[in-house]
Structure formats: structure tokens, C-alpha cells
KOLZA-65011 format. One record per atom (N, C-alpha, C): residue in three letters; atom name; x, y, z. Coordinates in steps of 0.1 Angstrom, whole numbers, plus 2048, in hexadecimal, padded with zeros to 3 digits. Layout:
 rodo marke east north  up
  ala    CA    X     Y   Z
...
END
This chain:
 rodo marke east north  up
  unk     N  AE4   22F 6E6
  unk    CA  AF1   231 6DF
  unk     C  AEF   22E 6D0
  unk     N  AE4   222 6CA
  unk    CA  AE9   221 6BE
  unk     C  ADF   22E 6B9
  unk     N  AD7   238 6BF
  unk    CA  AD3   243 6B8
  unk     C  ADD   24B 6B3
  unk     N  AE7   24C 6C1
  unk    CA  AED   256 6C0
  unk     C  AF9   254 6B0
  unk     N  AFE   24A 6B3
  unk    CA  B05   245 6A7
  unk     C  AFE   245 69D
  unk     N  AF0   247 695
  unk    CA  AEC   242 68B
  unk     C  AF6   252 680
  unk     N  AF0   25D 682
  unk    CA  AF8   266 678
  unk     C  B06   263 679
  unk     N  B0D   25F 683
  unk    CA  B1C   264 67F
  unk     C  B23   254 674
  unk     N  B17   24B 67C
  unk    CA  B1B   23F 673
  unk     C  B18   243 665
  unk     N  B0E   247 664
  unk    CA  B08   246 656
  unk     C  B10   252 64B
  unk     N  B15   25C 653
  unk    CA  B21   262 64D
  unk     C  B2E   25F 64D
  unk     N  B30   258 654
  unk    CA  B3D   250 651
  unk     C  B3D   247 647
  unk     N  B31   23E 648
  unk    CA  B2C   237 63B
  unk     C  B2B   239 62E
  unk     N  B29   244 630
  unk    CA  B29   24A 61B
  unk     C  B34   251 61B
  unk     N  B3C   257 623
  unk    CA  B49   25A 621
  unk     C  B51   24C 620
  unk     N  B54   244 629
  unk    CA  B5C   23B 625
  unk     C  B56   230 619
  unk     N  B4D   231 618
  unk    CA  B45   22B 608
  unk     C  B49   230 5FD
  unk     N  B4D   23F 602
  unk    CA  B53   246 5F3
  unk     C  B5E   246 5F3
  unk     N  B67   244 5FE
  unk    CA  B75   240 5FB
  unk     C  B77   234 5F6
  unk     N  B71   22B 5FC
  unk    CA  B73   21E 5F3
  unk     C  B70   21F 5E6
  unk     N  B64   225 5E3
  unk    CA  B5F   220 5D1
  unk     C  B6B   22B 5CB
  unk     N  B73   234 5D2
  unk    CA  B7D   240 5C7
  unk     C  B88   238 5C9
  unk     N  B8B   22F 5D5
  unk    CA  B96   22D 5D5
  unk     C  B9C   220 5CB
  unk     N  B92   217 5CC
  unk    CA  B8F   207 5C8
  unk     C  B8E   206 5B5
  unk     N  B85   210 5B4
  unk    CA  B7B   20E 5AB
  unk     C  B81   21C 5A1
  unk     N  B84   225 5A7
  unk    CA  B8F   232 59D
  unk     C  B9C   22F 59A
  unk     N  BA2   228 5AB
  unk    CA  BB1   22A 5A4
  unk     C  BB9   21B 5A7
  unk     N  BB2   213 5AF
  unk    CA  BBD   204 5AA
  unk     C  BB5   1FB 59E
  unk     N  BAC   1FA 59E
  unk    CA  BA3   1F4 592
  unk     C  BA1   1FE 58B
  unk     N  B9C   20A 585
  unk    CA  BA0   213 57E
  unk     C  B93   20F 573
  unk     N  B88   20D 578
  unk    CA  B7C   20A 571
  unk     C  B76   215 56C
  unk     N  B78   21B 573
  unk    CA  B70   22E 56C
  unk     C  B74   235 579
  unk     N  B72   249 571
  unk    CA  B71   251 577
  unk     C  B65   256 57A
  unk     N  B64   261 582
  unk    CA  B5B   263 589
  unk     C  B4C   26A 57B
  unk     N  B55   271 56F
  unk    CA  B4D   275 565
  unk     C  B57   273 554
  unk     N  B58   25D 55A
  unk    CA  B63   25A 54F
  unk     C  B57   258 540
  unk     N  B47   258 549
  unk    CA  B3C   255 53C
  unk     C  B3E   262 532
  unk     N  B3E   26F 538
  unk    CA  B3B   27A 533
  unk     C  B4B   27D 52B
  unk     N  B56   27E 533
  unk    CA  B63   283 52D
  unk     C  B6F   277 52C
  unk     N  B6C   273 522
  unk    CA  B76   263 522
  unk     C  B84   269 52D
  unk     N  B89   25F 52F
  unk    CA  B96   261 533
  unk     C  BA3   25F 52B
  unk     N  B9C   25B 520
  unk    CA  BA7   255 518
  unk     C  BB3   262 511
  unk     N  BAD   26E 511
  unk    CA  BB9   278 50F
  unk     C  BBF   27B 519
  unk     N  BC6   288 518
  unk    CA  BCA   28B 523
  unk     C  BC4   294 52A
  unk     N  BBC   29D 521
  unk    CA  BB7   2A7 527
  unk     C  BA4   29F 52E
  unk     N  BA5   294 52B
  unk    CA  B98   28B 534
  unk     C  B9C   288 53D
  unk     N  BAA   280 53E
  unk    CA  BAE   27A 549
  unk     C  BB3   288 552
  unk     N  BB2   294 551
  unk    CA  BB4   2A4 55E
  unk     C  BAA   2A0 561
  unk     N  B9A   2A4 557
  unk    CA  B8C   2A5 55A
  unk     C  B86   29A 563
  unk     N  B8C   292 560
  unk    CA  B88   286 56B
  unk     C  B91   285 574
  unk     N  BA0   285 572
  unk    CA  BA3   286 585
  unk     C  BA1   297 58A
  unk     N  B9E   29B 586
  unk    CA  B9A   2A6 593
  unk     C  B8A   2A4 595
  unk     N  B85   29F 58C
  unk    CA  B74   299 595
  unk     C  B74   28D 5A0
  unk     N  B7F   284 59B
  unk    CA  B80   279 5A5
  unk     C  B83   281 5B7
  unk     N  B90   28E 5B1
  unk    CA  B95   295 5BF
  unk     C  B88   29D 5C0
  unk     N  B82   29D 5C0
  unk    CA  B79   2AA 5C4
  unk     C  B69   29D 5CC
  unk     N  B6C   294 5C2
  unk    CA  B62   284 5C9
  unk     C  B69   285 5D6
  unk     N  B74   280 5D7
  unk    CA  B7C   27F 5E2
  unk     C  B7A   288 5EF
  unk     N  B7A   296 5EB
  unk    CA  B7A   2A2 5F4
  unk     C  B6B   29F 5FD
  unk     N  B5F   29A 5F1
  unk    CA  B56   29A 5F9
  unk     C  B59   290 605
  unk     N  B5B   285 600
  unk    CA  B5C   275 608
  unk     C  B5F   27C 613
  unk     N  B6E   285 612
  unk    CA  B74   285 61F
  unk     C  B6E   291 629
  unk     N  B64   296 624
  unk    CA  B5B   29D 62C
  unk     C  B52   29B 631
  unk     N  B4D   291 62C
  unk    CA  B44   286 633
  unk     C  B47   27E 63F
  unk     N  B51   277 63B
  unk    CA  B5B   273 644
  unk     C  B5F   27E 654
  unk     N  B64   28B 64E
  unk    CA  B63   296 65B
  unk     C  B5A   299 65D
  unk     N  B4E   298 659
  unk    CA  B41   29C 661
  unk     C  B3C   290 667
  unk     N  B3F   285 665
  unk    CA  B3E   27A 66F
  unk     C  B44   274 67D
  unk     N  B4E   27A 677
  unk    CA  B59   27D 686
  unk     C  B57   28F 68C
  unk     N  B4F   294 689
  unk    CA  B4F   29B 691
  unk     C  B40   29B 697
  unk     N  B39   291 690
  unk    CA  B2B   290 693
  unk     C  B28   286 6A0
  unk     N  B30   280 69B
  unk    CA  B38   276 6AA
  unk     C  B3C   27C 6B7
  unk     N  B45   287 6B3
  unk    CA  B4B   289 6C2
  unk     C  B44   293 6C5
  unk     N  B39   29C 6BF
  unk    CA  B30   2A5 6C6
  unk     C  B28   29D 6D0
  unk     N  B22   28D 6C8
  unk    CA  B16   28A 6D2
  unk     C  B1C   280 6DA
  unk     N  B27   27A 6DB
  unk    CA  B2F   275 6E3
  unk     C  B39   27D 6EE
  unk     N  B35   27D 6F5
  unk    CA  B40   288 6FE
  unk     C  B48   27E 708
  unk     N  B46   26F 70A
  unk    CA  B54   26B 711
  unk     C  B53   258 70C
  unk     N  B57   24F 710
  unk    CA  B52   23F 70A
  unk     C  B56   243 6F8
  unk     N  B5D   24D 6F7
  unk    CA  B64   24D 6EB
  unk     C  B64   23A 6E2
  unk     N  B6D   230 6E8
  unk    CA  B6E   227 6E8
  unk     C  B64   21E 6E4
  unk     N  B5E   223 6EE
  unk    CA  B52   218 6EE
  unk     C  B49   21E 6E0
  unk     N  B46   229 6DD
  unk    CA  B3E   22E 6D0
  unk     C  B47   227 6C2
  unk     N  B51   225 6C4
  unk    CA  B5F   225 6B6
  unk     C  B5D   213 6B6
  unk     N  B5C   20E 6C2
  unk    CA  B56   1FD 6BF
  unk     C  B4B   1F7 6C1
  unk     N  B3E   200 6BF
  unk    CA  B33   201 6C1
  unk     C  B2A   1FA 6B3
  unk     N  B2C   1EA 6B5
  unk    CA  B20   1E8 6AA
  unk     C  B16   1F1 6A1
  unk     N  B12   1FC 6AA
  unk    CA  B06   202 6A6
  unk     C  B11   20B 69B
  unk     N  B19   213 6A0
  unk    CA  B22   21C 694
  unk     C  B25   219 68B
  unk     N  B2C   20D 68B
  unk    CA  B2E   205 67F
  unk     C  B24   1FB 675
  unk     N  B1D   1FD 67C
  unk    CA  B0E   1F6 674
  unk     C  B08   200 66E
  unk     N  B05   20C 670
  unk    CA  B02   219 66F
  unk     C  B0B   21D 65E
  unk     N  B1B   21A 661
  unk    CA  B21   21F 65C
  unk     C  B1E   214 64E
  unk     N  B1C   206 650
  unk    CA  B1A   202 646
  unk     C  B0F   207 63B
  unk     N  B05   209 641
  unk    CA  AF7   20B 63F
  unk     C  AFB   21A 633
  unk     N  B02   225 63A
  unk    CA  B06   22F 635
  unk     C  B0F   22C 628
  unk     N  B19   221 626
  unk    CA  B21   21B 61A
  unk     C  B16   218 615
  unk     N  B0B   20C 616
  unk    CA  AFF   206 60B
  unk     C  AF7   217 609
  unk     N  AF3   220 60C
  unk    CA  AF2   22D 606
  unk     C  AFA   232 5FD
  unk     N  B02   233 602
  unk    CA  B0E   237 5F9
  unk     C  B0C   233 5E9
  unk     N  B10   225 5E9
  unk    CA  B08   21E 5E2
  unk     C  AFC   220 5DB
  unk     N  AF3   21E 5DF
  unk    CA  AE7   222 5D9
  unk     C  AE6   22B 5D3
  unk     N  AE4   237 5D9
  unk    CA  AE5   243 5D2
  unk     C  AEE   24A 5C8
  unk     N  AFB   247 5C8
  unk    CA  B05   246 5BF
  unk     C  B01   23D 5B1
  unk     N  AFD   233 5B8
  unk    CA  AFA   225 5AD
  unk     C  AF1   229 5A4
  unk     N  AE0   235 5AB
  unk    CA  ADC   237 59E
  unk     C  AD9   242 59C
  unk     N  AE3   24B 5A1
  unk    CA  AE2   25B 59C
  unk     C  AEB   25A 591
  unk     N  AFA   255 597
  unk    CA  B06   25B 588
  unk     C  B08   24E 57F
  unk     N  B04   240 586
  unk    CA  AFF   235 57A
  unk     C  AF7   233 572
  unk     N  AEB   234 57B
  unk    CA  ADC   234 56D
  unk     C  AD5   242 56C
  unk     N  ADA   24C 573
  unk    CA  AD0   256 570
  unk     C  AD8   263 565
  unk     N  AE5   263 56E
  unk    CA  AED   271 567
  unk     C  AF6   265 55B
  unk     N  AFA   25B 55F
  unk    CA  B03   250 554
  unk     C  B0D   254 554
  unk     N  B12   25F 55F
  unk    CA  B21   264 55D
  unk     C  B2D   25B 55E
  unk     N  B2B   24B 567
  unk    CA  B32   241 565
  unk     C  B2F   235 563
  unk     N  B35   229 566
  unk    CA  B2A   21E 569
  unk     C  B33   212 572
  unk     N  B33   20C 57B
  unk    CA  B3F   207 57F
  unk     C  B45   1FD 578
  unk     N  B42   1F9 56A
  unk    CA  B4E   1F3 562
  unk     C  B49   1F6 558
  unk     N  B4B   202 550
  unk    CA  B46   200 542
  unk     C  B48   1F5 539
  unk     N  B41   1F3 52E
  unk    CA  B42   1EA 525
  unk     C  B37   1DF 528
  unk     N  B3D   1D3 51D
  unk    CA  B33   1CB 51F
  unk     C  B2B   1C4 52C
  unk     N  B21   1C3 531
  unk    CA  B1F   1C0 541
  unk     C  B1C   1CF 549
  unk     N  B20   1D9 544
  unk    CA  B1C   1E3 54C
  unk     C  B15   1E6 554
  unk     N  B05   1E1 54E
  unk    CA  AF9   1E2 555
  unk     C  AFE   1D6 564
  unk     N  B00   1C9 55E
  unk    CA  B01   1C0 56B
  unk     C  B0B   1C5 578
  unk     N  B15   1D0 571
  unk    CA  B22   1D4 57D
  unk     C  B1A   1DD 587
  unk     N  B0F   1E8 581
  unk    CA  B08   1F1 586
  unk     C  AFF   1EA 58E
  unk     N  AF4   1E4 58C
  unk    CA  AED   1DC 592
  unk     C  AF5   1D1 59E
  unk     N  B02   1C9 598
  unk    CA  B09   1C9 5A4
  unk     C  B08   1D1 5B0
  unk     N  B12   1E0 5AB
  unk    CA  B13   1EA 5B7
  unk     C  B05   1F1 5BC
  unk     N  AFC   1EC 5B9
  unk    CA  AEE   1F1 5BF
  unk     C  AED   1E7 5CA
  unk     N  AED   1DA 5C1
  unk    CA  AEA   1CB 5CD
  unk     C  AF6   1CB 5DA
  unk     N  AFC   1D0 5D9
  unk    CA  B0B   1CF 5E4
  unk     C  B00   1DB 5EB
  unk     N  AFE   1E7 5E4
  unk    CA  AFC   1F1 5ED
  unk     C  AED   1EF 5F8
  unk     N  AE8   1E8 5F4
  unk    CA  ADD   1DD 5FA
  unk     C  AE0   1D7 604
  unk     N  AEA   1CD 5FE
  unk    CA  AEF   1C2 609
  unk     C  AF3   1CC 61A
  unk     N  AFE   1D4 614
  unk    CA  B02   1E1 61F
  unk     C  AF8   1E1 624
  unk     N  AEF   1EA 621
  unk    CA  AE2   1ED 62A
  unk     C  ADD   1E5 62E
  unk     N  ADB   1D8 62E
  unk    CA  AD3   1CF 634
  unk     C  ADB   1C7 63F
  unk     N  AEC   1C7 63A
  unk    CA  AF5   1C3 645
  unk     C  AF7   1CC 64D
  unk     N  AF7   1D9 64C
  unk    CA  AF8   1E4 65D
  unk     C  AEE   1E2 65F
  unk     N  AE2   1E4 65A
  unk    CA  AD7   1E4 661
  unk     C  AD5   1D9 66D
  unk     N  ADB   1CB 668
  unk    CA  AD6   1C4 675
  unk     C  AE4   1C5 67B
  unk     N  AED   1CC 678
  unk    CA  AF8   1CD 683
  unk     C  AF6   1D5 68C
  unk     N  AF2   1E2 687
  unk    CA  AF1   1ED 694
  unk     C  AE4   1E6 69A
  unk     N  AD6   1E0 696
  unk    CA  ACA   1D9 69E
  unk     C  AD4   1D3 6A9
  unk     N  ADB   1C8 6A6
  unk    CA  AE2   1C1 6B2
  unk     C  AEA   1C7 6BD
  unk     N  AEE   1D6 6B3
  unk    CA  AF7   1DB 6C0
  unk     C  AF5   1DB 6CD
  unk     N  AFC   1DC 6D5
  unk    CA  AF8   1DE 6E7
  unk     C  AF2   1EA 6EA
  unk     N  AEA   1ED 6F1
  unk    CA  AE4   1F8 6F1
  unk     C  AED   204 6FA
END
């Protein structure tokens, strides 16, 4: 079982990893947009350019997300239940949020600089934060789905 769950977890993982960081981190805390480094948001015509990159962030998340759930119910055909409270999925799923993470953290943080998750002073330490969370993730599913039941 926890094979079977490892993709759908791990796509649910970086989809709901990217909902969080758009939802958290774009629009109640309002730290940056998804390309606030490149096109300030401070006009008006920045603040279009960035929310339709945040919606277009989003579109992927939630395709991630349906290719998780559908990645699920192809290899799952009945114990529905049992897969959706399955240590292993959601350990899986964690593992797939610390990705998220990671590769986000240093493709559009340190590599492209299109954002940073708090600009200004400390920026480096906010980024390196969201790398170290995206660590912790991965090392917390990892021994979650290990423990799952088989």
C-alpha cells in the first residue's frame, strides 16, 4: 500500500504545498508575489502582472492536486477509506509539500530571484527558513509513511 500511495501522495503534496505558500504567503500575509522581485506590485499595472501569475501559480497547484486524486483512485479501486487515512498517503503527501518547498525555495528564490518569502532586511534568513521547513517536511513524512501499516 504505501507504494501504491507514494505518487498520489507526493502529488497532492506539492499541490497542497502550493496552495498553502499562494494562499498564506500571497494573500493573508501578502509577503510577495509570485514575480513581486521582477514587477513590483506597487502600481497598478504590477499589482495585474502579479495577480494573474499568483492565478496561473494557483492553476498549477490545483492540477497537481487533480492529478493526485486521480492518481489515487486509478490505483486504488475499493478501501477508498482506508487509502484517505493511510499514514503512508499522508506522509507521502508531506514529503511532496517539503519538495514543494525545496525546489520552489531555490529555483524562484536563489536561482531566478523572482521573489523571496519576505523581502527586505532578513531576506536571506526568511528563504533559508522556507528551505529548512521544507527539510523538516521531508524528513517528517518520511518517517510517517516508514511507520505506516502495511
Amino acid at each position: 500500500m504505501r507504494r501504491l500511495l507514494r505518487t498520489p501522495g507526493l502529488l497532492l503534496g506539492i499541490g497542497l504545498g502550493g496552495f498553502i505558500d499562494g494562499i498564506v504567503l500571497h494573500q493573508i500575509l501578502q509577503w510577495h508575489h509570485l514575480v513581486s522581485s521582477w514587477r513590483s506590485p506597487d502600481t497598478l499595472d504590477g499589482l495585474r502582472m502579479n495577480t494573474l501569475w499568483d492565478g496561473l501559480f494557483h492553476v498549477v497547484a490545483w492540477l497537481f492536486v487533480l492529478a493526485g486524486i486521480g492518481t489515487l483512485y486509478s490505483r486504488v479501486a475499493r478501501d477508498h477509506r482506508q487509502a484517505w487515512t493511510s499514514g503512508a498517503l499522508w506522509g507521502w503527501a508531506l514529503v511532496g509539500w517539503g519538495l514543494f518547498n525545496i525546489v520552489e525555495g531555490l529555483i524562484d528564490h536563489q536561482i531566478l530571484g523572482v521573489h523571496h518569502v519576505r523581502p527586505g532586511p532578513g531576506q536571506l534568513w526568511w528563504d533559508l527558513g522556507f528551505l529548512a521547513l521544507g527539510a523538516a517536511l521531508i524528513g517528517a513524512g518520511w518517517a510517517i509513511q516508514r511507520r505506516a501499516a502495511p
